[in-house]
C-alpha positions, 0 to 999 in steps of 0.5 A, spaced: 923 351 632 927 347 629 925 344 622 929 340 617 927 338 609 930 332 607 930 332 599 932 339 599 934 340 592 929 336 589 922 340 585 918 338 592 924 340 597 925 346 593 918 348 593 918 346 601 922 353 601 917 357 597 912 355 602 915 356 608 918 363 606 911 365 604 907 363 610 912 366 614 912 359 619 916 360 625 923 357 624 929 358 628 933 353 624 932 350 619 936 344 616 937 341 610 939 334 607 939 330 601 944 325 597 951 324 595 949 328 589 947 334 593 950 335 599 954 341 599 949 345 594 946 351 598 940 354 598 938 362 600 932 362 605 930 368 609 937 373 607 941 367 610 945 361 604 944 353 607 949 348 605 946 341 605 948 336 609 949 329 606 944 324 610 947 319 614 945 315 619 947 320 626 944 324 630 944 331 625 935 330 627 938 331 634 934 337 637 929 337 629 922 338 631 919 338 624 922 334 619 919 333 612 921 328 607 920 328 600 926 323 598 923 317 596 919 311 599 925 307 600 929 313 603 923 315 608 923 308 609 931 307 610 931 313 614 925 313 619 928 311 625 934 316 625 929 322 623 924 321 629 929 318 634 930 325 639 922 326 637 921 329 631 915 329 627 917 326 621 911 328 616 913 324 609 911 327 603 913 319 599 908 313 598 912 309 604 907 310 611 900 311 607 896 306 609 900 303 615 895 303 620 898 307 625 900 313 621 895 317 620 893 320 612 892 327 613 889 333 609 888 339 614 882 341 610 878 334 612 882 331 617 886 335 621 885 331 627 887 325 625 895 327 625 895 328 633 894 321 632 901 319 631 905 313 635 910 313 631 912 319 631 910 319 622 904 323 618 903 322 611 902 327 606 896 324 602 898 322 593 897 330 589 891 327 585 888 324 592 890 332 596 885 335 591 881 331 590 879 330 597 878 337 598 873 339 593 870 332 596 869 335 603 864 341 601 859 336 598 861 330 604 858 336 609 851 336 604 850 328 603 854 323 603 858 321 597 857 313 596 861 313 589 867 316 585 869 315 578 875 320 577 879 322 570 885 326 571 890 330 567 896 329 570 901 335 568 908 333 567 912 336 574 908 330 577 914 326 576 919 331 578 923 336 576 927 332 570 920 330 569 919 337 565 926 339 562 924 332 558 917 334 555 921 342 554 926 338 551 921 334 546 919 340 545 925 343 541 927 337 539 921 335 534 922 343 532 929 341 530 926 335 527 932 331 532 930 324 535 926 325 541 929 323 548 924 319 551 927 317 558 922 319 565 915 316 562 912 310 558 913 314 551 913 322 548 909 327 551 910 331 546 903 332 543 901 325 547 897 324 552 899 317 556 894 313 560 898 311 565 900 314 571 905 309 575 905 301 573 900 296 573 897 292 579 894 286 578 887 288 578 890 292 571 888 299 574 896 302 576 898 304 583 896 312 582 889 310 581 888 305 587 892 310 591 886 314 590 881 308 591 885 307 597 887 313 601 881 317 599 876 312 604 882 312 609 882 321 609 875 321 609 874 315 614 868 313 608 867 306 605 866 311 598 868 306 593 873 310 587 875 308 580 880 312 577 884 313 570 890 317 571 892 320 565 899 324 563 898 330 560 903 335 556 903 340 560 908 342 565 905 343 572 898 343 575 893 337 575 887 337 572 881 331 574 874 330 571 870 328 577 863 325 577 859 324 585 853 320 587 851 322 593 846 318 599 841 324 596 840 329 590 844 335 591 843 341 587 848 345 582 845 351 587 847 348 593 853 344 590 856 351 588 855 354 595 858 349 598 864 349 593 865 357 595 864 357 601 869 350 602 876 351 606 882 352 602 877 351 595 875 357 590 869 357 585 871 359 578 864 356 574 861 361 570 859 357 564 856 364 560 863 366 559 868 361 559 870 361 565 873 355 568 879 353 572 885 351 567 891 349 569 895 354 565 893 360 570 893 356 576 901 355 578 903 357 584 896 358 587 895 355 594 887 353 594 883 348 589 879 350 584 873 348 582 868 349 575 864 346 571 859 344 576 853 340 573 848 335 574 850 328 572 845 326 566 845 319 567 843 319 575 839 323 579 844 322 585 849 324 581 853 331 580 860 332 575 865 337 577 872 339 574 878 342 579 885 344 578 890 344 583 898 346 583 900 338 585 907 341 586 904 345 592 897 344 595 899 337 592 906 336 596 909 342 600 904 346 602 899 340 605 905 338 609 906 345 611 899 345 613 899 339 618 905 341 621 901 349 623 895 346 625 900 342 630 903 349 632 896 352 633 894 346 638 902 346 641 902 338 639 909 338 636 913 334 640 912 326 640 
């Protein structure tokens, strides 16, 4: 198994690496590639130092049967054909191929099946927000059919990259010091603020992260589930929080909505009112699965229930999820084109 990660120095390529040394997946060879900036930089995985090739146009993906890319939407874009010429799957952690109707828009927890539909050789890796939504959504989807969203999220830092974090850090230390604050990867300080925007504004007034919910929600789900999101930075460094509120074709219960959550792939349930307990993301780093809380009946709807989840975006919301497609194919030994 040869396997190739494109945006290797950057946070999602970086946390690449973590998960594919943890999960003992089955390289042989592994490749690594990315820009000017870092070409020639190495990186440790499994005992051996792998310097990083600089991606060009060439036949480097000769011989790659897995390729994830996380390097941006217009890299994915330029780059697609040289990446599965030879029969690489490319599966793309960016916002370029998403809702294209042929590639497909995987979570492997809800829609595994999907990703063996592929003729052009791409999966998409669902937007974070979108990954762990989606998952928690699957247990009550099996109970009753969820006819409406409405979902708040709390977006921490790391969402928009490495540098994303070293900036609220810094912010941090410089309002200490009482030094001018440096504001460059968001809108405005994170530092003691919360920032209700995520990505820029469409014309509907609701920006793409929220229509990216809206969006790639039904196409995962294969659902006509109408979704409004607001999408919210929040000062802390990693993990994404979301507020979500359901209304299902039935009434389902808080006994039956827990059950369902403890027993859902990939979710654990941490809801004890009784004694605070509850999923937060200052604890939660790291981990692999959702984590769901704070299950209760929506007071304005019969049908409705209200939920809090908390899941690593860096993670579940990008590597891991690509990770998890890519072994789902091996287990149906569907890697070639």
């Amino acid at each position: 198994m040869k396997v190739a990660i494109v945006g290797a120095s950057g946070a999602v390529g970086q946390e690449f690496l973590r998960v594919l040394n943890e999960r003992n997946f089955p390289v042989d060879e592994l490749v690594l590639f990315g820009s000017s900036r870092s070409a020639g930089r190495k990186y440790t995985f499994m005992g051996k130092q792998i310097e990083v090739k600089l991606l060009q146009h060439n036949d480097d993906f000769k011989g790659v049967d897995i390729a994830f890319t996380s390097a941006g939407a217009g890299t994915s874009k330029e780059f697609v054909e040289t990446i599965t010429k030879y029969g690489a799957v490319m599966i793309d952690n960016s916002s370029a191929f998403r809702m294209e109707n042929d590639v497909p828009l995987v979570v492997p927890e809800v829609n595994s099946d999907d990703a063996l539909k592929r003729p052009r050789g791409i999966i998409a890796n669902p937007n974070c927000t979108t990954i762990q939504m989606v998952v928690a959504l699957k247990a009550i989807e099996k109970l009753a059919h969820i006819k409406r969203i409405h979902v708040s999220t709390y977006q921490a830092a790391s969402g928009a990259g490495a540098a994303a974090m070293d900036e609220l850090l810094n912010q941090y230390k410089q309002i200490i010091n009482g030094d001018p604050v440096t504001v460059e990867k968001f809108v405005y300080q994170l530092a003691y603020n919360v920032i209700p925007q995520v990505d820029v504004f469409t014309d509907n007034d609701y920006t793409k992260e929220e229509m990216k919910m809206y969006n790639e929600t039904q196409k995962i789900m294969h659902s006509d589930v109408k979704v409004s999101a607001t999408c919210v930075r929040v000062p802390t460094l990693r993990s994404h929080s979301q507020s979500v509120w359901i209304e299902t074709e039935r009434p389902v219960s808080v006994d039956e909505a827990r059950k369902a959550f403890a027993e859902g792939e990939g979710l654990v349930l941490d809801d004890n009112p009784a004694k605070n307990e509850y999923p937060m993301p200052l604890f939660l780093a790291g981990k692999d699965p959702v984590y769901v809380g704070r299950v209760r009946k929506d007071l304005s709807n019969e049908n409705g229930l209200v939920f809090w989840i908390v899941g690593d975006q860096i993670k579940k919301g990008a590597a891991l999820n690509a990770v998890q497609i890519a072994e789902y194919l091996i287990k149906v030994g569907d890697v070639k084109q």
